[in-house]
Biotite code that builds the C-alpha atoms (Angstrom):
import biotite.structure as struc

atoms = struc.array([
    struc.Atom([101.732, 82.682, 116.889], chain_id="A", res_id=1, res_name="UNK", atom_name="CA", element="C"),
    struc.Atom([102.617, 85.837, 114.656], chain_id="A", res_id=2, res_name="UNK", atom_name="CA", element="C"),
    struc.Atom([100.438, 85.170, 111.958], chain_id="A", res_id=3, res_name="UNK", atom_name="CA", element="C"),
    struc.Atom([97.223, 86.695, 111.240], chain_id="A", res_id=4, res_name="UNK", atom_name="CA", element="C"),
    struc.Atom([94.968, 84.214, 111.096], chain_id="A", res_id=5, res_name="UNK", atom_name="CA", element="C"),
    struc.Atom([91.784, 86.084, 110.616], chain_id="A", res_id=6, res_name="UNK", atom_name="CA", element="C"),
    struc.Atom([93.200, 87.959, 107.559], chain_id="A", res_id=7, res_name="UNK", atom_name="CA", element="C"),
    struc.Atom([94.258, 84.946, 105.992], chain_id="A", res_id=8, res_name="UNK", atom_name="CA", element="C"),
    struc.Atom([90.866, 83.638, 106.737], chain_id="A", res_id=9, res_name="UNK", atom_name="CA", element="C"),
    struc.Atom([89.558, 86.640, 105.237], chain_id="A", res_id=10, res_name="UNK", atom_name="CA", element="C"),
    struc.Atom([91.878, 85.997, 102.103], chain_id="A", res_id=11, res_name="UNK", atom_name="CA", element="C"),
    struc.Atom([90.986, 82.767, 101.512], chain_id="A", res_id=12, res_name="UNK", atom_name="CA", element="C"),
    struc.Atom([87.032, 84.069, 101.228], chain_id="A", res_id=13, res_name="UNK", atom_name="CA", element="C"),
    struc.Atom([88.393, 86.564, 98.835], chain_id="A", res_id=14, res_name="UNK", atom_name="CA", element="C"),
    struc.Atom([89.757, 83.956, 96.764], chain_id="A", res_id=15, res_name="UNK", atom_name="CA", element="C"),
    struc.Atom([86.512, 81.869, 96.701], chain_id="A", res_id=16, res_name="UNK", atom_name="CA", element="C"),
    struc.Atom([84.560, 84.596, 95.732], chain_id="A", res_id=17, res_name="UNK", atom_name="CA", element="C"),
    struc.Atom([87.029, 84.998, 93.288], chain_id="A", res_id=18, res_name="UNK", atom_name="CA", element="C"),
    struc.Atom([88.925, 87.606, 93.769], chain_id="A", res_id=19, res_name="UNK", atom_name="CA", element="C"),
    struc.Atom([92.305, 85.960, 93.331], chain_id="A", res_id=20, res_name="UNK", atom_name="CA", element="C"),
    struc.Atom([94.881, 89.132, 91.988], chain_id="A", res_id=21, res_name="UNK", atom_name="CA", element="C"),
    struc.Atom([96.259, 92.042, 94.226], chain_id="A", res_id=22, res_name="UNK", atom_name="CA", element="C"),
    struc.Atom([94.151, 94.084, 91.733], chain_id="A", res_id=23, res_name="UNK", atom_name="CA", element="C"),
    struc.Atom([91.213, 92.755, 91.777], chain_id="A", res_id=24, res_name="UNK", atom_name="CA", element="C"),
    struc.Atom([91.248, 92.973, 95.453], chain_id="A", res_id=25, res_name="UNK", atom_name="CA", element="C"),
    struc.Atom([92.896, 97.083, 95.691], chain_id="A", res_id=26, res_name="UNK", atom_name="CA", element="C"),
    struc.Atom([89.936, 97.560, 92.652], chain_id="A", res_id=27, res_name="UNK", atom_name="CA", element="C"),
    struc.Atom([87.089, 95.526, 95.187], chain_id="A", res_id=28, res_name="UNK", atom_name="CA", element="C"),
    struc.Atom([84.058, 98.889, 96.085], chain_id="A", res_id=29, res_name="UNK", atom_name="CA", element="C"),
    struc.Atom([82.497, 98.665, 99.160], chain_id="A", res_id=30, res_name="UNK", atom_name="CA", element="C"),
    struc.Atom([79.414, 97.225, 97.279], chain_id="A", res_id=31, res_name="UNK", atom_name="CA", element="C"),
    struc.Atom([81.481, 94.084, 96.343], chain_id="A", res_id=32, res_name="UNK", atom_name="CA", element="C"),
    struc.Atom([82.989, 93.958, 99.628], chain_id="A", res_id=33, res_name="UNK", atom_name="CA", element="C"),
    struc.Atom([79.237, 93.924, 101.403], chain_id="A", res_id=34, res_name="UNK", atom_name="CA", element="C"),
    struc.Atom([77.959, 91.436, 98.563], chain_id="A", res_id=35, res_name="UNK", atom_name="CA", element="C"),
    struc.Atom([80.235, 88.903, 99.641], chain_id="A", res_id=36, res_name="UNK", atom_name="CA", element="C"),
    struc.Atom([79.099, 86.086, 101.932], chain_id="A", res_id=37, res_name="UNK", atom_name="CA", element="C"),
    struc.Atom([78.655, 86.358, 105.241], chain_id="A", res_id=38, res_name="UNK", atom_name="CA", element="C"),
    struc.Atom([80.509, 89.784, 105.681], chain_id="A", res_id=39, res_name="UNK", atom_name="CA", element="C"),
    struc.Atom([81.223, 91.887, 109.235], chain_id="A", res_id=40, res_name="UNK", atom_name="CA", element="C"),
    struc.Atom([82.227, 95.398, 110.257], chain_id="A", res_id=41, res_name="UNK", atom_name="CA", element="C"),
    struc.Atom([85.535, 93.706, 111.454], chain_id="A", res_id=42, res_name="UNK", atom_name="CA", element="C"),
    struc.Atom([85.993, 91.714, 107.484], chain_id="A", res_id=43, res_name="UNK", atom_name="CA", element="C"),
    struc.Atom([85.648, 94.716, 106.135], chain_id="A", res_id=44, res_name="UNK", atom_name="CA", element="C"),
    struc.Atom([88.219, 96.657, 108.258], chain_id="A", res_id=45, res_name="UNK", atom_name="CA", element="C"),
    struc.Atom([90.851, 93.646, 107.311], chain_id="A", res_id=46, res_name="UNK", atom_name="CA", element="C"),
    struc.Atom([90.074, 94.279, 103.971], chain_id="A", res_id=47, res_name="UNK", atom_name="CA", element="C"),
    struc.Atom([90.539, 97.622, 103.851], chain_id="A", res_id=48, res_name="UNK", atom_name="CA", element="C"),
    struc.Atom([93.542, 96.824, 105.370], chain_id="A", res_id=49, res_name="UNK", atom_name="CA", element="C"),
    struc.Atom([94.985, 94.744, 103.129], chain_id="A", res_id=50, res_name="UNK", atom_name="CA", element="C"),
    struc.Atom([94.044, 96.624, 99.969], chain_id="A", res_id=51, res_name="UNK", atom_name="CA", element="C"),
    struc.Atom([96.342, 99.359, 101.724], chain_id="A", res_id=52, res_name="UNK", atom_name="CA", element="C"),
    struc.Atom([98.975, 96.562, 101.947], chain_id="A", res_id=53, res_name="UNK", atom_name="CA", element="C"),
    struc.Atom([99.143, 95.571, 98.600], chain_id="A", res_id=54, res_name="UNK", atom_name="CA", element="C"),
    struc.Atom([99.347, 98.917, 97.435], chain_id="A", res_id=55, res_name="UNK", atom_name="CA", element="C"),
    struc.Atom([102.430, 98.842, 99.919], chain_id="A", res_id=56, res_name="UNK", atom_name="CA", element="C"),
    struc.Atom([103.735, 96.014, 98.277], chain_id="A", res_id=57, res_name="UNK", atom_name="CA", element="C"),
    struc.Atom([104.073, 94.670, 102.120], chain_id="A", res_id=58, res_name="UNK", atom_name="CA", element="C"),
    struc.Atom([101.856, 91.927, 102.122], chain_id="A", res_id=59, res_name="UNK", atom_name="CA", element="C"),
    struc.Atom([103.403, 89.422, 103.769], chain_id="A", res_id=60, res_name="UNK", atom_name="CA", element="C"),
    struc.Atom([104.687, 91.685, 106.591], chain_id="A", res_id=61, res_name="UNK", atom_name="CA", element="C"),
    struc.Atom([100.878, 92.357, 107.063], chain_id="A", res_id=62, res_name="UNK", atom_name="CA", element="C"),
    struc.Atom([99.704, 88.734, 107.468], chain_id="A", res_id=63, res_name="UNK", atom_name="CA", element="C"),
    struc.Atom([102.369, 87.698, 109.272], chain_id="A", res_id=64, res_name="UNK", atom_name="CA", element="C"),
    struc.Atom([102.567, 90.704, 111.592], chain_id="A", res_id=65, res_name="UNK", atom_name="CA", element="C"),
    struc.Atom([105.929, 91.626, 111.096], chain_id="A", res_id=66, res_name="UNK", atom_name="CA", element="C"),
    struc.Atom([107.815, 94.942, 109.999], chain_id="A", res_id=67, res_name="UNK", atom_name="CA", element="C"),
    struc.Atom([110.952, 95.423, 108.159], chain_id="A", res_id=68, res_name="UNK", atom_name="CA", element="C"),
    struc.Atom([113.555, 96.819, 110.810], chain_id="A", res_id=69, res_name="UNK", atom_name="CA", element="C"),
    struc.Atom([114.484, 100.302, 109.325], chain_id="A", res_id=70, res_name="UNK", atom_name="CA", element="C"),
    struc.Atom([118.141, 100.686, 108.951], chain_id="A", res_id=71, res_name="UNK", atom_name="CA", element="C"),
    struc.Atom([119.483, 103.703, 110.979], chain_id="A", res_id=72, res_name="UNK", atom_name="CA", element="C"),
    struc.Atom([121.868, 105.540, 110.114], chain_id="A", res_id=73, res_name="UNK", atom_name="CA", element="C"),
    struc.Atom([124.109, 103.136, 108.098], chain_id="A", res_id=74, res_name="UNK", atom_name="CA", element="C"),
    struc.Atom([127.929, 103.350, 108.132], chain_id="A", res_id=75, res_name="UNK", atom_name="CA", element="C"),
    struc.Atom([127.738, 106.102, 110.951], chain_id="A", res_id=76, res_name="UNK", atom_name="CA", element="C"),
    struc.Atom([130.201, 105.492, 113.671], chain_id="A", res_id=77, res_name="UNK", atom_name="CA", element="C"),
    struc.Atom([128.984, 105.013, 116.776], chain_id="A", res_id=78, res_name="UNK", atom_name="CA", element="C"),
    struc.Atom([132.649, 104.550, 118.246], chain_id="A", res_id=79, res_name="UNK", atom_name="CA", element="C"),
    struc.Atom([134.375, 106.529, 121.319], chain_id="A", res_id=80, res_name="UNK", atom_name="CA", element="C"),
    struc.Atom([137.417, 109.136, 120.121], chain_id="A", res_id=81, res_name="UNK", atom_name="CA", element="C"),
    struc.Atom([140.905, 108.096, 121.279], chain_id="A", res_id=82, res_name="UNK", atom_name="CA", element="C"),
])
């Protein structure tokens, strides 16, 4: 699937309670975060996590559980001598 569905389940709560900017989320305290609705240990943890991904600025590679490949060593040579 790739996604992750629970964080953007999470997100969408966010955004109901209305939370709906990367900084009022990164600025939520753990008193706001415990206030909301129906909260768990493991809705906390993904929003912990994705405060730390906005302050990335990766986002999207968060919720949809993809990284950006590095790139290595660009423009070395990696060919045999003649």
């Amino acid at each position: 699937m790739g996604k992750n569905q629970k964080a953007i389940k999470v997100l969408q709560r966010l955004f109901d309670a209305g939370y709906g900017t990367e900084k009022e989320i990164v600025n939520m305290t753990m008193d706001e975060m415990l206030a909301l609705p129906g909260v768990n240990v493991a809705d906390l943890c993904i929003i912990s996590e994705l405060q730390k991904s906005i302050k990335a600025n990766k986002v999207i590679s968060y919720l949809s559980k993809k990284t950006e490949a590095k790139e290595e060593t660009k423009g070395a040579d990696y060919g045999g001598t003649t």
